[in-house]
NUDREN-718362 format. One record per residue (C-alpha): residue number from 0; residue in three letters; y, z, x. Coordinates in steps of 0.02 Angstrom, whole numbers, plus 32768, in hexadecimal, padded with zeros to 4 digits. Each point is the difference from the previous one (the first is absolute). Example, Ala and Ser with C-alpha at 12.3 -4.5 7.8 and 13.67 -1.06 7.14 Angstrom:
<rolos>
> pos|code|Y|Z|X
> 0|Ala|7F1F|8186|8267 $
> 1|Ser|80AC|7FDF|8045 $
</rolos>
This chain:
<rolos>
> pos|code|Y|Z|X
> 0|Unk|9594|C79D|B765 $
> 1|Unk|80B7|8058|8025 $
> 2|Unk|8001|809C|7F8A $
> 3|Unk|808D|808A|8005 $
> 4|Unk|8006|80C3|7FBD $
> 5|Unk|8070|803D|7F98 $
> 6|Unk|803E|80B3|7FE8 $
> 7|Unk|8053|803D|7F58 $
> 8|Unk|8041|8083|804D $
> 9|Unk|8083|7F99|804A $
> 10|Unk|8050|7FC5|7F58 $
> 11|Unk|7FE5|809E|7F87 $
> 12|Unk|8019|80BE|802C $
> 13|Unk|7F53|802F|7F9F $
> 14|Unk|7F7B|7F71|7FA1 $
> 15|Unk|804A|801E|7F54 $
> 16|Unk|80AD|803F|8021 $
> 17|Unk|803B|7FFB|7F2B $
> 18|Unk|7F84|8074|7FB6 $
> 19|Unk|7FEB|7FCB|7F3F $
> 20|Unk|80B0|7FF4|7FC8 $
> 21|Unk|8019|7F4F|8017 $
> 22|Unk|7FD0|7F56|7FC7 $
> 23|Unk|7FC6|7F50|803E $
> 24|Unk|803C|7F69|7FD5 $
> 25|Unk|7FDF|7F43|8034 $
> 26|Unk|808F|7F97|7FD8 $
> 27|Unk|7FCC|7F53|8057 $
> 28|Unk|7F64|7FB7|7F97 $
> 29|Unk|7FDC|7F5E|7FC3 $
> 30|Unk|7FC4|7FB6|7F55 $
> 31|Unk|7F6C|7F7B|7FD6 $
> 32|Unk|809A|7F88|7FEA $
> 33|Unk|8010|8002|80C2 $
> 34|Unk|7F7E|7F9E|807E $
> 35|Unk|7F81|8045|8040 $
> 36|Unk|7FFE|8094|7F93 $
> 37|Unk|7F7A|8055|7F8F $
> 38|Unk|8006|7FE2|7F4C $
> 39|Unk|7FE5|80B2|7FDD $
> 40|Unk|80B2|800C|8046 $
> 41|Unk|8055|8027|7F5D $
> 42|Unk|803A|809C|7FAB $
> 43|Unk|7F5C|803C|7FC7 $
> 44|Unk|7FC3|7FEC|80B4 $
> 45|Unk|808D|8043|8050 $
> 46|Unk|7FF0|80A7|7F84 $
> 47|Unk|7F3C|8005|8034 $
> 48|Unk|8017|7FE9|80C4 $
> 49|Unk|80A6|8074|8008 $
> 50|Unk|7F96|808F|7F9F $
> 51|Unk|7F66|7FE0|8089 $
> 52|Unk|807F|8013|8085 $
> 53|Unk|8074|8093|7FDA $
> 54|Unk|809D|7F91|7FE3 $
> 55|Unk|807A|8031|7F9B $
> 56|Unk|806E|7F85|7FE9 $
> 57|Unk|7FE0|7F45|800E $
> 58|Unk|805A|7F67|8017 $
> 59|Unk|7FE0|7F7B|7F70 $
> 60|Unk|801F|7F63|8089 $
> 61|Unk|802A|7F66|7FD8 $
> 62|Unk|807C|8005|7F63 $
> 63|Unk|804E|7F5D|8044 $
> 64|Unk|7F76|7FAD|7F96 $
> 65|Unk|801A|7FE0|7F4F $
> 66|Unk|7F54|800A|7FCA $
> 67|Unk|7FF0|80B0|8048 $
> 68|Unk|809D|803F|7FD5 $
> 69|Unk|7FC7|7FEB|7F51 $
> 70|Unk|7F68|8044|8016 $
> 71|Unk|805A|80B2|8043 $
> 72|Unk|806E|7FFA|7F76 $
> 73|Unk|7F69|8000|7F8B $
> 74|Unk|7F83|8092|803D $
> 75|Unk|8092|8064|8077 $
> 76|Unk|806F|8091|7F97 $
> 77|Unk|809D|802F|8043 $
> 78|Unk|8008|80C2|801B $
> 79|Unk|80C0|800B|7FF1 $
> 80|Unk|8012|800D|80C8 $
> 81|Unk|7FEF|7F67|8038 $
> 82|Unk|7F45|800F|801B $
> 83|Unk|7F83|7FC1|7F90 $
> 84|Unk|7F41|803C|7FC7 $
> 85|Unk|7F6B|7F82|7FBB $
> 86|Unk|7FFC|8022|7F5A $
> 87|Unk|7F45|800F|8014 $
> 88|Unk|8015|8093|807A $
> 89|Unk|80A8|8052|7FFE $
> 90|Unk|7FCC|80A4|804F $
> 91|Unk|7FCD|7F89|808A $
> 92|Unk|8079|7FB5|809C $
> 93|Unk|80A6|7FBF|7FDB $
> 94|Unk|803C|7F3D|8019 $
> 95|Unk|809C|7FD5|8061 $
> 96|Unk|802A|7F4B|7FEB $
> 97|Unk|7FFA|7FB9|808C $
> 98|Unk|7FE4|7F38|805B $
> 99|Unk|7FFE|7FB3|80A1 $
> 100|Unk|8075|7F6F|802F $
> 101|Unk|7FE8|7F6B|808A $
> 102|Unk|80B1|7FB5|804C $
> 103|Unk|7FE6|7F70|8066 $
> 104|Unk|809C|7FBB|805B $
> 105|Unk|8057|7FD0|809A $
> 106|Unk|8078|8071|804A $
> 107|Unk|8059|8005|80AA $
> 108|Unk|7F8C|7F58|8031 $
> 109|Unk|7F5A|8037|7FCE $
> 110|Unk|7F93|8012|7F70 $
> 111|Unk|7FF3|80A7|7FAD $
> 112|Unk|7F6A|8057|7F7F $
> 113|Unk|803A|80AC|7FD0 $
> 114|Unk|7FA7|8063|7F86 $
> 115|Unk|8036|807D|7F8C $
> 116|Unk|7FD6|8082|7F85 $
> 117|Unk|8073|8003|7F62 $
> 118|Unk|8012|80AB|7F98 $
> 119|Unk|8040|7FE6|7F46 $
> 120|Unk|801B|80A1|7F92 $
> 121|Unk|7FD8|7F9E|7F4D $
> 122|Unk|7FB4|7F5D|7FC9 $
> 123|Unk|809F|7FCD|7FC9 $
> 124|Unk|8038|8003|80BF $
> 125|Unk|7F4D|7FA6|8024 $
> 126|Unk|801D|7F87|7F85 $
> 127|Unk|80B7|7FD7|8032 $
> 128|Unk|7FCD|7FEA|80C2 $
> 129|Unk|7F70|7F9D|7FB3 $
> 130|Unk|8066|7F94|7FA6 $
> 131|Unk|8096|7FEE|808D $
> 132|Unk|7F66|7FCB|8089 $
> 133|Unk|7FAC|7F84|7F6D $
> 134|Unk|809F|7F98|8025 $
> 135|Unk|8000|7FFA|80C4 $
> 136|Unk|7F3F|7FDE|800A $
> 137|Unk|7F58|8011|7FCE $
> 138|Unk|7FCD|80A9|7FA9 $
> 139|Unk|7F66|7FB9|7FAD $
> 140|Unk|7F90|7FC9|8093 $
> 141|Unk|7FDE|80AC|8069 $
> 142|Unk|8015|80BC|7FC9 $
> 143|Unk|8077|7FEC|80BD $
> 144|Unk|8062|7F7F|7FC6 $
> 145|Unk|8058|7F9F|80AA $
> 146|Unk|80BE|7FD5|7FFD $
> 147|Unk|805D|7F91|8074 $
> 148|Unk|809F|8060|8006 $
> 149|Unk|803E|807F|8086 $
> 150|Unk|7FB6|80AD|7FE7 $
> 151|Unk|80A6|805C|7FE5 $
> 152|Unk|8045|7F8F|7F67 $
> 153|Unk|7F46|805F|7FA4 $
> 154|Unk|803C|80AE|803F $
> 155|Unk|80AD|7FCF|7FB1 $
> 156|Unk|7FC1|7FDA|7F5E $
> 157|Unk|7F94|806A|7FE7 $
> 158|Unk|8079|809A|8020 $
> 159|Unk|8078|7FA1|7F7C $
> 160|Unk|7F9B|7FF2|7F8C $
> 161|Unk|7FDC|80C4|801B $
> 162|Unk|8038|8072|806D $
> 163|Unk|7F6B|8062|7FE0 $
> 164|Unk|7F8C|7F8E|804F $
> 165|Unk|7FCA|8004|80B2 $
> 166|Unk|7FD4|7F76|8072 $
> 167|Unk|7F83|803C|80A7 $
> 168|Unk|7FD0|7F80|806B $
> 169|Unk|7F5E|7FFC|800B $
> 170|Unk|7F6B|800C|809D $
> 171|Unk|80A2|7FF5|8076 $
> 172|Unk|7F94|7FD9|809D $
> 173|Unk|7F77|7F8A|7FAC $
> 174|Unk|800F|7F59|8085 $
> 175|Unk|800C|7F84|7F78 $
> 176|Unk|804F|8046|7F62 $
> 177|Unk|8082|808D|8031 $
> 178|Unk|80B3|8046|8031 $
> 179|Unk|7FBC|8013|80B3 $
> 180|Unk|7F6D|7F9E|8019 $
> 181|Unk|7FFC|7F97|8096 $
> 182|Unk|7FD9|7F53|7FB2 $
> 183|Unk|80A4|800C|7F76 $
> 184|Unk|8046|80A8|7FFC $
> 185|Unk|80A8|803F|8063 $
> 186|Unk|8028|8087|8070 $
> 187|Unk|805B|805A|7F8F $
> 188|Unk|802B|8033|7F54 $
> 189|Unk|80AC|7FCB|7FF4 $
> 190|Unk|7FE5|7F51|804A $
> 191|Unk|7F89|7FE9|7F6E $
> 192|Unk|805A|8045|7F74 $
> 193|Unk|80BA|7FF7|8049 $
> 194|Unk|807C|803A|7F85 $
> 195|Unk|7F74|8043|7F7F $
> 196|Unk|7FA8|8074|8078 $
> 197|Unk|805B|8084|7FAF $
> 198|Unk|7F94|800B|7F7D $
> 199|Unk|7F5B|7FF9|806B $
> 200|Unk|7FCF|80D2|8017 $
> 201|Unk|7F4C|7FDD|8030 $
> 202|Unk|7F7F|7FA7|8055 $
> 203|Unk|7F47|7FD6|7FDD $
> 204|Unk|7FB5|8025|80AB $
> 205|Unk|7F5D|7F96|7FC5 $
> 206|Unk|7F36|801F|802F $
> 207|Unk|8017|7FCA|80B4 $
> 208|Unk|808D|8089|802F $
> 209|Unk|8014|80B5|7FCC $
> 210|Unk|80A5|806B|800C $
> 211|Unk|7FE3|8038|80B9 $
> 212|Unk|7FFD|7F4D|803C $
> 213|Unk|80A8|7FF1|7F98 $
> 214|Unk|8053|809E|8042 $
> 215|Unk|801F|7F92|80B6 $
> 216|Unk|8077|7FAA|7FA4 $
> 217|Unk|80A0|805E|7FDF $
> 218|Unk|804E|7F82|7F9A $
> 219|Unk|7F70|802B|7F88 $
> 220|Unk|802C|80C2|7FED $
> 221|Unk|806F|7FF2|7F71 $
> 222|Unk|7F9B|7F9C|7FA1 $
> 223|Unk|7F59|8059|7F84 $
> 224|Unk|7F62|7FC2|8045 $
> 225|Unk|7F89|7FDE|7F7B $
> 226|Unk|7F4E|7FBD|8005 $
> 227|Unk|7F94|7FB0|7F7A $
> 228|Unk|7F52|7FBB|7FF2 $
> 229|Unk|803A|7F46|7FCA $
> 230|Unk|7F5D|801C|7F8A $
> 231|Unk|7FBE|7F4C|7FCC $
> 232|Unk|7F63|8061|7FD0 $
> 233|Unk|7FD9|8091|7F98 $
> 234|Unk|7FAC|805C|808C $
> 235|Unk|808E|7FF2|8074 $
> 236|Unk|8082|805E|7FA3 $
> 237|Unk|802E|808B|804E $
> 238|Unk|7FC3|7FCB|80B9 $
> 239|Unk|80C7|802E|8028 $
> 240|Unk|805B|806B|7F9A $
> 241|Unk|80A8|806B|7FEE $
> 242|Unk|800E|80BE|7FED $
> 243|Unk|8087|802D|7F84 $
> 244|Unk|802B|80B8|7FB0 $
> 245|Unk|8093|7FD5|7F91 $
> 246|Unk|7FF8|7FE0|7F42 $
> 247|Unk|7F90|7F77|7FC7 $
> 248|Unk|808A|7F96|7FB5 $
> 249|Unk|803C|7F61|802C $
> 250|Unk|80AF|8041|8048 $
> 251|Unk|7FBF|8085|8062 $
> 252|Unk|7F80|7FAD|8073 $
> 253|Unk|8088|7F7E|8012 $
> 254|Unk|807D|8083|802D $
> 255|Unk|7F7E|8044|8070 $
> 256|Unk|7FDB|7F68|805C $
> 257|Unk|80BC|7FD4|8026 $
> 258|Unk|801B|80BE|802C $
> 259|Unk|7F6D|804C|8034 $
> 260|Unk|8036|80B6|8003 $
> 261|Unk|7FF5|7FFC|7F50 $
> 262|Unk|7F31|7FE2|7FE2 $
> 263|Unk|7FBC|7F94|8079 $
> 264|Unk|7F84|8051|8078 $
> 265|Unk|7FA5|7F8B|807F $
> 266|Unk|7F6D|7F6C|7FF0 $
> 267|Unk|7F4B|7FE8|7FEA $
> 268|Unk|7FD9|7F81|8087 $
> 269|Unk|7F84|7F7A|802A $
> 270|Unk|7FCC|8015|80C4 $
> 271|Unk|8073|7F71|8028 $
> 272|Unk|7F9A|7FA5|8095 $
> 273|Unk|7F80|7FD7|7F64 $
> 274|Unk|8095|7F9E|7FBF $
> 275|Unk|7FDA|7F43|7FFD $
> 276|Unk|8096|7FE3|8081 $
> 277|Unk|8013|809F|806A $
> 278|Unk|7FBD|7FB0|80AA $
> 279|Unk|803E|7F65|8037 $
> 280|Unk|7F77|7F63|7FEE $
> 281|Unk|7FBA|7F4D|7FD9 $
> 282|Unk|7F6D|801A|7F80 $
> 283|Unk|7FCA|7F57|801C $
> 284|Unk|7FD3|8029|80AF $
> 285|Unk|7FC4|80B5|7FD9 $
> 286|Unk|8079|8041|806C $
> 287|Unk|805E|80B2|7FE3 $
> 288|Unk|8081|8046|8080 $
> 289|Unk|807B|80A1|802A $
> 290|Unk|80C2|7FC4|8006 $
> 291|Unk|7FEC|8018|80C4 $
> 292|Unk|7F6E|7F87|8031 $
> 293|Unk|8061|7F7E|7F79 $
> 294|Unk|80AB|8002|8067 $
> 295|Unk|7F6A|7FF6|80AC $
> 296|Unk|7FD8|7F54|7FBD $
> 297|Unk|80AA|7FC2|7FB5 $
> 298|Unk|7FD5|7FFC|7F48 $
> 299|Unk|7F62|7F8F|801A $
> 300|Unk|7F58|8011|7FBE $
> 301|Unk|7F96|8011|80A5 $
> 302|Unk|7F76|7F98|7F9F $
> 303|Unk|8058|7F65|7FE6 $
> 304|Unk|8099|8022|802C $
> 305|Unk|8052|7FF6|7F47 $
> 306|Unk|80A2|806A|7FD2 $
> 307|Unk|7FBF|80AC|7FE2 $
> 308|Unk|803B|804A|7F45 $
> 309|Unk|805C|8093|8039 $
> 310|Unk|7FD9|80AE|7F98 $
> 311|Unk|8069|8096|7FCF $
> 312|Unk|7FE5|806F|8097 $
> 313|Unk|805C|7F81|806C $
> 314|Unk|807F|7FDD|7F91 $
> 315|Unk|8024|80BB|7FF4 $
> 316|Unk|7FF8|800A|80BD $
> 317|Unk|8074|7F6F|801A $
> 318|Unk|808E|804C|7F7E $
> 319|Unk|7FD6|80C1|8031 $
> 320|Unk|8094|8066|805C $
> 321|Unk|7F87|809B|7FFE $
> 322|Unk|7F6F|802B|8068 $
> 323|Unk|7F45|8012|7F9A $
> 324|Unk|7FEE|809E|7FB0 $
> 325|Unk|80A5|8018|7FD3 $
> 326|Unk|8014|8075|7F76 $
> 327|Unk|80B9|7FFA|7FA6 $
> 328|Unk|8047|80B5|7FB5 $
> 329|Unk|8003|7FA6|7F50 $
> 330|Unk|7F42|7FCD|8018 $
> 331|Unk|7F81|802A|7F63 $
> 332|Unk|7F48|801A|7FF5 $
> 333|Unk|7F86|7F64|800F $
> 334|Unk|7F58|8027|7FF3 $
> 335|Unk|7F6F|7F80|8022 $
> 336|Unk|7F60|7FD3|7F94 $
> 337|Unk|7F74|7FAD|7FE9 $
> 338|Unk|7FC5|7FBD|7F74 $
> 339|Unk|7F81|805B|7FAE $
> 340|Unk|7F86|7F7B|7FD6 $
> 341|Unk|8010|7FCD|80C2 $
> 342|Unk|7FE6|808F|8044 $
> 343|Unk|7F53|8015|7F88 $
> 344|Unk|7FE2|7F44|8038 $
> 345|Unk|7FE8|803F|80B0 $
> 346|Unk|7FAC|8097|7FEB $
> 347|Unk|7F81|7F99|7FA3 $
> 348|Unk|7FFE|7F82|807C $
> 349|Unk|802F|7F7B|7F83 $
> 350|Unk|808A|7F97|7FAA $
> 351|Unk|807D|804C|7F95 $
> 352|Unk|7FEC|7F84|7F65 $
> 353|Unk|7F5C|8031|7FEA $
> 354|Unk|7FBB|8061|7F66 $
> 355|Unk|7FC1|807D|8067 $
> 356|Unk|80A8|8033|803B $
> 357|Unk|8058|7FE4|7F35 $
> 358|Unk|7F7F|8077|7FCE $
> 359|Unk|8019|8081|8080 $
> 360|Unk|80BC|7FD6|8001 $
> 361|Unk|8002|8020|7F35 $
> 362|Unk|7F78|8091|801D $
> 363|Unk|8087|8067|806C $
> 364|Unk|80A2|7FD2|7FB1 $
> 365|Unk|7FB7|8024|7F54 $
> 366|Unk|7FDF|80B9|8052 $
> 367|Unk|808F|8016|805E $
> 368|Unk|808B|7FA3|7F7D $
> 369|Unk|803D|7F8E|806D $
> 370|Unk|8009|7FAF|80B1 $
> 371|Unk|8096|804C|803E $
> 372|Unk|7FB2|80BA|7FD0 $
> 373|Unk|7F8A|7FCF|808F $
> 374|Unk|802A|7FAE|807D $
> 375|Unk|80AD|8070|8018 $
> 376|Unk|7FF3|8090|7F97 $
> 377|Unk|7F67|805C|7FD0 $
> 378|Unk|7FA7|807B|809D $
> 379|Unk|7F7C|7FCC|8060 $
> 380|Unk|7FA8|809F|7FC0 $
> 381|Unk|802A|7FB9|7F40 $
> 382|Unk|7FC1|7F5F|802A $
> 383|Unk|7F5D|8045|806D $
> 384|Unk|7FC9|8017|7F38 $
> 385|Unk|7FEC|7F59|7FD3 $
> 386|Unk|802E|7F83|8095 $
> 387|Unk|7F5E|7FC6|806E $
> 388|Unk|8018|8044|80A8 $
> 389|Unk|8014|7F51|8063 $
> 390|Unk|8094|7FE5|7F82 $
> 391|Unk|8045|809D|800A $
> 392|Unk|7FFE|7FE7|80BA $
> 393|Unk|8051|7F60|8005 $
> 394|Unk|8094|805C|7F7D $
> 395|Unk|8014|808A|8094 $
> 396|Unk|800A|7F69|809B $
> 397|Unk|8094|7FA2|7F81 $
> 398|Unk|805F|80B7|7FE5 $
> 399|Unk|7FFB|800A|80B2 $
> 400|Unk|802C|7F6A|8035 $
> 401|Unk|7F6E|7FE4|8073 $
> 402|Unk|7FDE|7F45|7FBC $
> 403|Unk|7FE9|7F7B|8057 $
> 404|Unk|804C|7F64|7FF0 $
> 405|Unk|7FE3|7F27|802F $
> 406|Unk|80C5|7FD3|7FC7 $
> 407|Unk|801D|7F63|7F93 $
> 408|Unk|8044|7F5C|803D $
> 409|Unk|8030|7F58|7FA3 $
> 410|Unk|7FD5|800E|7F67 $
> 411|Unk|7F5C|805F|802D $
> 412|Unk|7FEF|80CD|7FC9 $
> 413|Unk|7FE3|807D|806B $
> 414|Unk|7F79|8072|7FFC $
> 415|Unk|800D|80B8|8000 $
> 416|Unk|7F53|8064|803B $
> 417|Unk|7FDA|80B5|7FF1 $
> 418|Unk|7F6B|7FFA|8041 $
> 419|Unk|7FF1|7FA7|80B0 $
> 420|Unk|7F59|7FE8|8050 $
> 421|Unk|7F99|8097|8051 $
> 422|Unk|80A4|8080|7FD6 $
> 423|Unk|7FA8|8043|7F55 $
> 424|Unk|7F6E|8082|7FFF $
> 425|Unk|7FCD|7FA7|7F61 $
> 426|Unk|802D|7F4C|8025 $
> 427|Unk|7F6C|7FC1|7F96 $
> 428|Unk|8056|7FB6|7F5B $
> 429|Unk|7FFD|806A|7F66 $
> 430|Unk|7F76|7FDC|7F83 $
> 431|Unk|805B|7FFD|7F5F $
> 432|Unk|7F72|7FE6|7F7F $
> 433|Unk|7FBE|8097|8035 $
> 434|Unk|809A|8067|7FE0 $
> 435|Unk|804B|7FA9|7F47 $
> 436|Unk|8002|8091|7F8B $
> 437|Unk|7FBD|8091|8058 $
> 438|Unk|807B|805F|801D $
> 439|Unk|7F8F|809E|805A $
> 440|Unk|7FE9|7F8B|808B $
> 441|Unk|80B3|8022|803B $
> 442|Unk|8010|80B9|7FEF $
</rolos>
């Protein structure tokens, strides 16, 4: 099994570098509308999960979709700023309306699937990039509705129909589905986009990279590097996040994100070898592999000797004019997390869709307020109070970095590990019956 350590201190100059002046939001999420996605993804669930995780501000996804848009229109209020509260909770998060866009095409000779996150400041925008895409295509069918047309006649639209909207291409290094990925993509942003990169001023660096991997690429520095969960479940909003300290109005956080010396602080970030595509790989075969031992064996699976589907890391290698580690003047904070409920999977020694782990998952965020207040902001001495001490010690290995990690490949996740074999003084898993309610046990 090929595992790897990783270090926050290489990415962030302390674990929780903002204090409590800030707040998350999750832009990229996706609606029941879309496949393979919950059906508790709609407002009400997005309102429950963001609460649960500490995020402030939540994409809607998918307004594309008729049947959605309609429902938004029906249980969303507009604040006045762009944003928008559920009339069932409006001292809870806000709503930005956002939706995710497919572009297949063929450009310079071969065929091309870009992805990208739109940005509308009012449903009447929604509704009149809804209506203009209802007569190039199908809007009905998926919640990521696909179009046939080149990628930059959508970025053009859209910015006519407001200039207030913003169009980020999304999971740039995905192999499949993305501005760089090595099955579709380009090599760079203006050879996608051509005379309409002008109004691309960031980047979704996806689950399988995080901004350090991006920094090697100094055609990337003048772009905002933003990372989302792509949530097609309730529990996995939040899983990447971004850190803003501006006003909580639609402008601003835009403003922010195409300037980011006016609010925008830094990332919450996945470890991004658990990304499904990090590692280069054939899943049929079982077979996972570094950029270097791919390039050994010329791109072929060494199982049956089928093209390997190459992952991020090598694409970032083969475009990178920097060395690893690189850390730009311009760079901002990107801490890495765990997931609560995974990190009390582990320590129990079981799975982390199990009631054992929603009870003690609901059991600590019901104490604490929320997931973010633990994992990246509460002390260890706060959380000594009610945390079981196997949790608590897998909280203070993530904060440190000291994970480790069996990277993603093809499709496949990764898995991240905080507690290896033998390396724990108290390696036997946490007994969480035992510890539901009483709270003495942890003092």
């Amino acid at each position: 099994m090929r595992t790897q350590e990783k270090n926050n201190a290489l990415c962030v100059p302390s674990f929780n570098p903002w204090g409590r002046e800030v707040f998350f939001a999750d832009f990229h999420v996706h609606s029941r509308f879309s496949r393979a996605t919950s059906r508790e993804m709609d407002a009400a669930g997005l309102v429950m999960a963001a609460r649960r995780k500490g995020i402030g501000l939540v994409g809607t996804g998918d307004f594309t979709h008729p049947v959605y848009l309609e429902e938004l229109e029906g249980v969303l209020e507009p604040e006045g700023n762009g944003l928008y509260v559920h009339r069932e909770d409006p001292e809870g998060p806000r709503f930005i309306l956002t939706a995710e866009v497919s572009n297949i095409f063929t450009q310079g000779g071969k065929c091309r699937r870009i992805h990208t996150v739109l940005f509308a400041p009012d449903f009447w925008t929604a509704a009149e990039i809804q209506n203009w895409l209802s007569k190039v295509g199908n809007i009905t069918s998926d919640g990521r509705p696909i179009f046939g047309f080149p990628v930059k006649d959508l970025v053009r639209v859209v910015m006519e129909i407001s200039p207030r909207c913003l169009v980020v291409p999304a999971h740039v290094w995905t192999p499949w589905f993305s501005l760089f990925g090595a099955k579709s993509g380009f090599d760079s942003l203006e050879e996608c986009f051509e005379e309409e990169s002008r109004h691309i001023c960031a980047l979704e660096t996806g689950l399988s990279s995080d901004p350090e991997m991006n920094w090697r690429l100094s055609a990337l520095d003048r772009y905002t590097l933003l990372s989302n969960s792509d949530a097609h479940s309730p529990g996995k909003i939040g899983r990447e996040a971004n850190v803003f300290s501006c006003a909580l109005s639609y402008d601003a956080v835009m403003n922010a994100v195409r300037d980011p010396s006016k609010g925008f602080e830094g990332t919450i970030e996945f470890f991004p070898e658990e990304g499904k595509y990090h590692f280069d790989g054939h899943r049929a075969c079982g077979v996972s592999l570094p950029p270097s031992e791919t390039r050994q064996l010329g791109g072929r699976c060494p199982v049956c000797g089928g093209e390997l589907t190459v992952g991020v890391l090598h694409r970032v290698e083969d475009l990178a004019d920097r060395p690893e580690g690189f850390r730009p003047p311009h760079a901002l904070p990107a801490v890495h997390l765990v997931p609560l409920d995974e990190i009390i999977a582990e320590a129990a020694g079981v799975k982390s869709q199990t009631s054992r782990v929603r009870k003690e998952y609901g059991r600590l965020v019901g104490i604490a307020g929320n997931e973010m207040e633990i994992l990246l902001r509460m002390e260890e001495k706060e959380l000594a109070r009610f945390v079981p001490g196997k949790v608590l010690a897998g909280i203070r290995r993530m904060r440190a970095g000291s994970v480790h990690v069996v990277p993603g490949s093809d499709g496949t996740y990764g898995r991240v590990r905080l507690f290896a074999d033998g390396d724990d003084p108290q390696e036997s898993p946490l007994n969480l019956s035992a510890h539901q309610g009483q709270l003495n046990l942890f003092d």
